[in-house]
Steps between C-alpha positions, in 0.01 A plus 500: 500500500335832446728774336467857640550804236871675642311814546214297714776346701672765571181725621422197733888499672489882527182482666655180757786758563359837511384464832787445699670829443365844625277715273823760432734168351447428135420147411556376154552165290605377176455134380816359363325234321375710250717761355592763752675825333884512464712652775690865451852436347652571841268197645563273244828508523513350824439171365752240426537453170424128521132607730212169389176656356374406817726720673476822246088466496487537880807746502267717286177464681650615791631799361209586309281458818715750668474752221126468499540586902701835442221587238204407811729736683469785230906449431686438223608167424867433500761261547581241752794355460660248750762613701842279628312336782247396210223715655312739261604860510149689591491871382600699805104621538388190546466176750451242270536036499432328191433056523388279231474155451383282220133615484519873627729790541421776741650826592430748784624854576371789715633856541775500809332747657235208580733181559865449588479178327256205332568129381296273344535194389278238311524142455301210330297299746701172536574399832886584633692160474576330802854484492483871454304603811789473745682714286234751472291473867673562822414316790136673641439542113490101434281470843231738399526296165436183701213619626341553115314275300686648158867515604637479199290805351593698796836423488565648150279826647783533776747478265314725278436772764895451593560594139278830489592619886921458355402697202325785723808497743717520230469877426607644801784162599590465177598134703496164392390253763390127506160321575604525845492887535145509531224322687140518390228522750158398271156611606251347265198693414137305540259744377564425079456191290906524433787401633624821604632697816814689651826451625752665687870461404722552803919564445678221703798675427613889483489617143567830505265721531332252584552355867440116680102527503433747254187388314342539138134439490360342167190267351471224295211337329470174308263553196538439090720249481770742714640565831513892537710701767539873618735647734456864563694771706317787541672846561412588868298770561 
C-alpha cells in the first residue's frame, strides 16, 4: 500500500471536487487523518463529551475546511456551531454544507447573493450494501441500477447525492424528510476517464417551499478513493 503525504491527499480530493460547483462557490478540504486545527470554543462545544478520536478528528476537519472557505471568500472566519436540529449554524452572509468521512473533510460556501443553497456530501468508495438499497432507492432508482454493471457503486452515489440535495434543501425547508422524498434521475457523463455525471433530485412530496416536482440539480464523480456530490440552487436571475 502506498501512503499519500495529508497535504498530497488532500490537493488530489479538492481537485476531484472542485469541479462540480460553480466558479463563485468556494471549495475547500481538510484531511482528518492528519491533524486538522482545533475548532472555535463555540464549535467545540458541540461535541459530546464522550465524542471517539475518530469522531473529534473529522469534527475538526470539517470545521477547519469551512474556515479556510470564508478566508477563499475574503471573510472572516468564525464559528459554526450546530443548531437543535443538529445542522451547523452558517453566518447569516453565507450558503454554506460541510461532509467528511474517514479520509476527507470538505466544506463549501458562496455569497447568497449567488446561491439560495449548496450540499455536498462525500463518501468512501465501497459499494452500498444490499440490504440497504431498498431503503435508500425508490422504485425507477433500483431499475436504472439494474441496468448498470456497478450497482453497488452507484447505489451508494444515489444515496450520496440524496444526502447533498437534503442538505441544499435544508436552508430554505428547514424540513426533515426520508429517502423517499426524493427521486434521482442519473445522467452519466461519457466524455472523461471517471465515473462522473449529473443528477436531478425531484420532491415526491411538498416541502415547503418546495412543491411535488420541484428539482435540485447536482454532480457526482467517483475518483480518489471517494464518492463526491454537489447540489446547488442558484439565485434566479
Amino acid at each position: 500500500m502506498t501512503l499519500v503525504e495529508p497535504s498530497l491527499r488532500s490537493a488530489r480530493h479538492r481537485a476531484l471536487i472542485r469541479p462540480l460547483f460553480d466558479d463563485g462557490v468556494a471549495v475547500e478540504v481538510c484531511d482528518p487523518q492528519a491533524d486538522p486545527p482545533a475548532p472555535f470554543p463555540e464549535e467545540a462545544a458541540c461535541l459530546s463529551p464522550n465524542a471517539v478520536e475518530k469522531r473529534r478528528r473529522e469534527f475538526a476537519a470539517g470545521r477547519a475546511a469551512a474556515h479556510q472557505a470564508m478566508g477563499t471568500l475574503s471573510l472572516t472566519p468564525s464559528a459554526i456551531p450546530v443548531g437543535p436540529k443538529r445542522a451547523p449554524i452558517w453566518p447569516p452572509e453565507l450558503v454554506g454544507s460541510i461532509s467528511h468521512c474517514r479520509s476527507t473533510a470538505v466544506a463549501v460556501a458562496a455569497l447568497p447573493q449567488q446561491m439560495r443553497g449548496l450540499g455536498v456530501d462525500v463518501e468512501e468508495d465501497t459499494p452500498l450494501a444490499d440490504d440497504l438499497i431498498p431503503q435508500i432507492c425508490r422504485p425507477a432508482e433500483r431499475l436504472w441500477l439494474a441496468q448498470q454493471t456497478n450497482p453497488g457503486q452507484l447505489a451508494k452515489v444515489i444515496f450520496s447525492a440524496k444526502e447533498a440535495a437534503y442538505k441544499c434543501q435544508y436552508r430554505l425547508s428547514e424540513r426533515f424528510f426520508g429517502f423517499d422524498g426524493m427521486e434521482l434521475e442519473m445522467r452519466m457523463a461519457n466524455d472523461t476517464d471517471q465515473i462522473s455525471g449529473q443528477f436531478s433530485a425531484r420532491f415526491t412530496a411538498d416541502q415547503l417551499p418546495f412543491l411535488t416536482g420541484d428539482r435540485i440539480e447536482g454532480r457526482f464523480v467517483i475518483g480518489e478513493g471517494l464518492i463526491a456530490t454537489a447540489a446547488q440552487l442558484p439565485q434566479v436571475r
